[in-house]
N, C-alpha and C positions, 0 to 999 in steps of 0.2 A: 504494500500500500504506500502512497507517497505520502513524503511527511508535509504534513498539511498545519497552518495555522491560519488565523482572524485576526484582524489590525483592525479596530476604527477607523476611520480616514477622518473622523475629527482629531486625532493624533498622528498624523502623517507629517513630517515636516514641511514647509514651506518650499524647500530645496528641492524635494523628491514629488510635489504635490502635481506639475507641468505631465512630469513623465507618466506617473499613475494613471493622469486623467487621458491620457490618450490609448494607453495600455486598456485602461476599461474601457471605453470607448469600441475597442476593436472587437469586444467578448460581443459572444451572441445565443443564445439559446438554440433550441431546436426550433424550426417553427410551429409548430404544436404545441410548442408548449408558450409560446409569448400569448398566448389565452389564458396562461395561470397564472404566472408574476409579472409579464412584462417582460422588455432585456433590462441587462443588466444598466445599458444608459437610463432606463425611465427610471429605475430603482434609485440610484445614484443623485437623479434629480429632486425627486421625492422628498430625498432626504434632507435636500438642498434647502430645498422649499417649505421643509417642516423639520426643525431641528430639535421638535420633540422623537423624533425618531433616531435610533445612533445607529446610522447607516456604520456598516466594515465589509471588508475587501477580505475576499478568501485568497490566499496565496500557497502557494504548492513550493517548496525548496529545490532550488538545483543546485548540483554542484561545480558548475561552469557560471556560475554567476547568481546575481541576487534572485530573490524569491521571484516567481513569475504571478501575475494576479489571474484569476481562473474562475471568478468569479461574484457575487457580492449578495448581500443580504439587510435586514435592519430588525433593529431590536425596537419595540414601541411599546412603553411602560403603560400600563392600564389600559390600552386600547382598543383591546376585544371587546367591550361591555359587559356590565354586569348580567346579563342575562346568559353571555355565554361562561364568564367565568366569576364567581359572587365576590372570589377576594381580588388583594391586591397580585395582579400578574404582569407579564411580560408577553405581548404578542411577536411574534417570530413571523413576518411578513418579508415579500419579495427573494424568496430565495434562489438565487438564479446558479448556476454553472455552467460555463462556454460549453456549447457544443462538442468541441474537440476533446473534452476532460472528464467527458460523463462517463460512466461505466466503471469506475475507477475505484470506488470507494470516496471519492473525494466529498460527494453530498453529507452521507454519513458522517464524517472525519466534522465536517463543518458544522452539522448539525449539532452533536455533542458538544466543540467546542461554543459555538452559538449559546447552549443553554449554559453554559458555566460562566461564560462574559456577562451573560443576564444576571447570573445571583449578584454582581459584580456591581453593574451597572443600576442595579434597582435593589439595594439589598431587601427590603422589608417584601419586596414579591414573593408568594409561595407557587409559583406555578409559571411554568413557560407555556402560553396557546399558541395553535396556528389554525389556520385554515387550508383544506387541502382539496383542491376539485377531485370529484371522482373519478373523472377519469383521467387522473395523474397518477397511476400505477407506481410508476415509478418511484415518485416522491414518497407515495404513502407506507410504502418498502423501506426507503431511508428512510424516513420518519420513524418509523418500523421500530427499526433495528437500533435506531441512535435512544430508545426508551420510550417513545411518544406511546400512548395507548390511545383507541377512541372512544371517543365518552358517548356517542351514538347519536348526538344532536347533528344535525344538517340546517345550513343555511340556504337562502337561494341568493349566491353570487352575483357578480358581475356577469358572468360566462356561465352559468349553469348552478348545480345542486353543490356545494364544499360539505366538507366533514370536521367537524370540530377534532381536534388531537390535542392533549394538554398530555407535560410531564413536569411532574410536582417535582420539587428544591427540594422537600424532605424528603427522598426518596421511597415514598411511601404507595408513589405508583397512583393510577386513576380507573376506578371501573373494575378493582379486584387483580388488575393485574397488576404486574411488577415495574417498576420505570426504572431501576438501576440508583447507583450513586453517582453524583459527578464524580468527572473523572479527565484520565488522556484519554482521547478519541483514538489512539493506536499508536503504536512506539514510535515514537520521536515527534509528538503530535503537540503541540502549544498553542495556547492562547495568548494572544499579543495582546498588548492595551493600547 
């Protein structure tokens, strides 16, 4: 699995901030799938445009040079509502990964580190939500796998029917099942701040 971490891009140096933003710029989804998050530019902008959201840049490590960015996401503190989720939580919105990088483990790898930036970023939240269209197989597989369980609530989306997905901070799990402890998302796996 590549070793994968998450940087804010509100702590991105000013130096490096030029090069980033054309690096992301270049990411692109599937097209099938820009019906579920958007690319990774509209993500990016989003967060631009609403800085209660703390947009980060998933980056993959190489060894021929600095980390490569592969993809992006955003943390948004209370902003699933209380109907989908009654306490204080962390919605996990726009999560994209470049085309070229999918299959990889990398979703996963992000997603874990995703919920651990969250206890970080929102301490008193007990819960990470998302939203997941249905027919994003794929994602709901990461989601899956990185601890997410579904609580069985469906919204009707922008694009269709979404499935609610929460994974408790306590690691206490949602819906009887398990959600894990945070943790590394796989050896040599970091969250960056």
């Amino acid at each position: 699995m590549p070793n994968v971490r998450i940087r804010l891009l509100e702590d991105v140096p000013p130096s490096e901030a030029g090069r980033l933003a054309s690096q992301l710029a270049a990411l692109d989804v599937l097209p099938e799938q820009r019906d579920f998050s958007g690319s990774p530019a509209s993500v990016v902008k989003r967060g631009v445009d609403d800085p209660t959201r703390r947009t980060f840049v998933i980056l993959v490590e190489r060894t021929d040079g600095p980390p490569e960015p592969v993809g992006v996401g955003a943390l948004h503190p209370d902003a699933a509502g209380r109907s989908v989720y009654p306490g204080p939580h962390v919605l996990l919105r726009g999560l994209s990964i470049d085309a070229r990088h999918q299959g990889r483990g990398i979703g996963t790898a992000a997603v874990t580190l995703a919920v651990e930036l969250a206890a970080r970023v929102a301490p008193d939240a007990r819960a990470v939500v998302l939203r997941v269209h249905r027919r994003n197989a794929a994602a709901r597989r990461a989601y899956a796998r990185a601890g997410f369980a579904a609580t069985g609530q469906s919204i009707d989306g922008p694009t269709g029917v979404e499935e609610v997905m929460v994974r408790r901070l306590d690691g206490r799990g949602t819906a009887g099942q398990g959600a894990g402890v945070l943790g590394r998302s796989g050896a040599g796996s970091q969250a960056a701040r």
